[in-house]
N, C-alpha and C positions, 0 to 999 in steps of 0.2 A: 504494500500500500504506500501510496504517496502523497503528497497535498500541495493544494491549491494554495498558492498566494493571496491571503485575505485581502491583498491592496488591487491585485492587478491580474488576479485568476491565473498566472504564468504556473504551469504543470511542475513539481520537484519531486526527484525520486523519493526525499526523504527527509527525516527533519534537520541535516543536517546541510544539507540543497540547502532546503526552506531556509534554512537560517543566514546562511552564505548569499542566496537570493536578496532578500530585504535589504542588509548591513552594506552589500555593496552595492545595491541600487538607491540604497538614502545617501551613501556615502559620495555617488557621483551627481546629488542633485536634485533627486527626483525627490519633490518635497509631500509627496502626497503617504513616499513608504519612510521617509524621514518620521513624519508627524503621527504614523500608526504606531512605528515601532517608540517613539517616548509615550506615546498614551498607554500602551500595551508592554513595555520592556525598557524602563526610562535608564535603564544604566546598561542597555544594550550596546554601547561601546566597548565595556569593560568587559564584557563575557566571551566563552570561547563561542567556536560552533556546535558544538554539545548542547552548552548551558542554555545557549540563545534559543535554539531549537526546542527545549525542553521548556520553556517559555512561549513561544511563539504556535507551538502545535496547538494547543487545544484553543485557540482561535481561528486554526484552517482548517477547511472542508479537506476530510480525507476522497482519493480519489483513485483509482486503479489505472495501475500504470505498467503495460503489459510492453507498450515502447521500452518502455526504460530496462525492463526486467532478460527483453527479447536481442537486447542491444548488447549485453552484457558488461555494461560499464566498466570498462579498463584502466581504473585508475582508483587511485582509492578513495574508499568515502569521504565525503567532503570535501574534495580536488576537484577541480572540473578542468576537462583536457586542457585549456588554457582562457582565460581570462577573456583574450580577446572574440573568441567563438562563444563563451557564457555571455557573453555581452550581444555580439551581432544577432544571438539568438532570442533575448530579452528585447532589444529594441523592434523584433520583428515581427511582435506579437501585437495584436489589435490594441486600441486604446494607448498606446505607447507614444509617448513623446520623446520629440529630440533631444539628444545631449545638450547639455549648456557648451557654449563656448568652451568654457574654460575647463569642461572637460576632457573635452574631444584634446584641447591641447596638452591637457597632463596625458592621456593617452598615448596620441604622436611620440609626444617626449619620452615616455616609456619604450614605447615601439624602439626609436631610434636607440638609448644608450644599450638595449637589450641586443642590438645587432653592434652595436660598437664592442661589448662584452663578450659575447660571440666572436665576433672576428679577431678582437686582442686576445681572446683563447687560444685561436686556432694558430694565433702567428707567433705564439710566447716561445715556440722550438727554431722559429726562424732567425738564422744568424745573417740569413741576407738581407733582412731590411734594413731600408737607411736609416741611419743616424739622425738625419735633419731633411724633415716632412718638407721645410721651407724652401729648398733650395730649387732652381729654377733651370741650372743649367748641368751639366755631368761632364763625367774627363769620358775622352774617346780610348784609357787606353795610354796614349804617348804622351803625356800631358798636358794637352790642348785640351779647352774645355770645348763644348759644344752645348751650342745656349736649343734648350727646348722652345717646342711646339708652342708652348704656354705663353700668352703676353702676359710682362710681368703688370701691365698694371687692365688688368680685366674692367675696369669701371670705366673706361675712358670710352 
C-alpha cells in the first residue's frame, strides 16, 4: 500500500516517499505543501524520513500501488533514482505549478557543480592536464609558442 499526497494527490510508494515528497516540494517553494506540512508537522524540518512519514500518514488516503510494486524499485527506500527525475515527475502531474525562479536556478546550479565533481573525478588520475586552464597559447615542441584558435579577448 501507498498514499496519496494530502496537498496534491501525487501517488508515493510509501511513507517514506510521502515524507520525502512534501519536505522537498515545500522546501522548493511550493507554498501550499509548505503550509500543510506546519499545520500538520510544524517541526517537520527537524525530522528524519521515518519520523516525518510517521507523522504525515494518517493524514493520506492510502492507495494501491501495483506500478510501484511491478516496477520493482531499485534503490533503497527512501532514495529516489535521482532528485532531478523525482522532481520532472512531481511537476508533471495535474494541478502542478511552476518552479519559482529561484529555484529552477538553485537546481541549474546543482546540475552544473554535480558534473564539475564528476568530471574533476574522472580526471584526479590525469597527469596530462594542464597546469594553467588560463593560458591561450602552447609551445609546438621547439620552443616557439603557437598562439590558439581562441581570441584572447572574446567580448570584443
Amino acid at each position: 500500500m501507498g498514499y496519496a499526497c494530502p496537498v496534491c494527490d501525487t501517488e508515493e510508494a510509501d511513507a517514506v516517499h510521502l515524507a520525502n515528497h512534501l519536505a522537498i516540494t515545500a522546501s522548493l517553494g511550493r507554498e501550499n505543501h509548505r503550509e500543510w506540512l506546519e499545520e500538520h508537522a510544524p517541526d517537520w524540518g527537524d525530522c528524519t524520513p521515518e519520523e516525518l512519514g510517521e507523522r504525515v500518514t494518517p493524514h493520506a488516503r492510502e492507495i494501491d500501488t501495483p506500478e510501484f510494486e511491478e516496477a520493482g524499485h531499485n534503490h533503497d527506500p527512501g532514495r529516489p533514482d535521482s532528485l532531478e527525475d523525482g522532481l520532472a515527475r512531481q511537476s508533471s502531474q495535474p494541478g502542478r505549478g511552476s518552479m519559482t525562479t529561484e529555484a529552477e536556478n538553485v537546481l541549474q546550479e546543482a546540475a552544473e557543480l554535480t558534473r564539475e565533481m564528476q568530471t574533476a573525478g574522472e580526471s584526479d588520475g590525469d597527469d596530462e592536464s594542464p597546469s594553467n586552464a588560463d593560458d591561450v597559447g602552447d609551445d609546438n615542441g621547439d620552443g616557439d609558442r603557437v598562439e590558439s584558435d581562441i581570441d584572447e579577448n572574446e567580448n570584443a
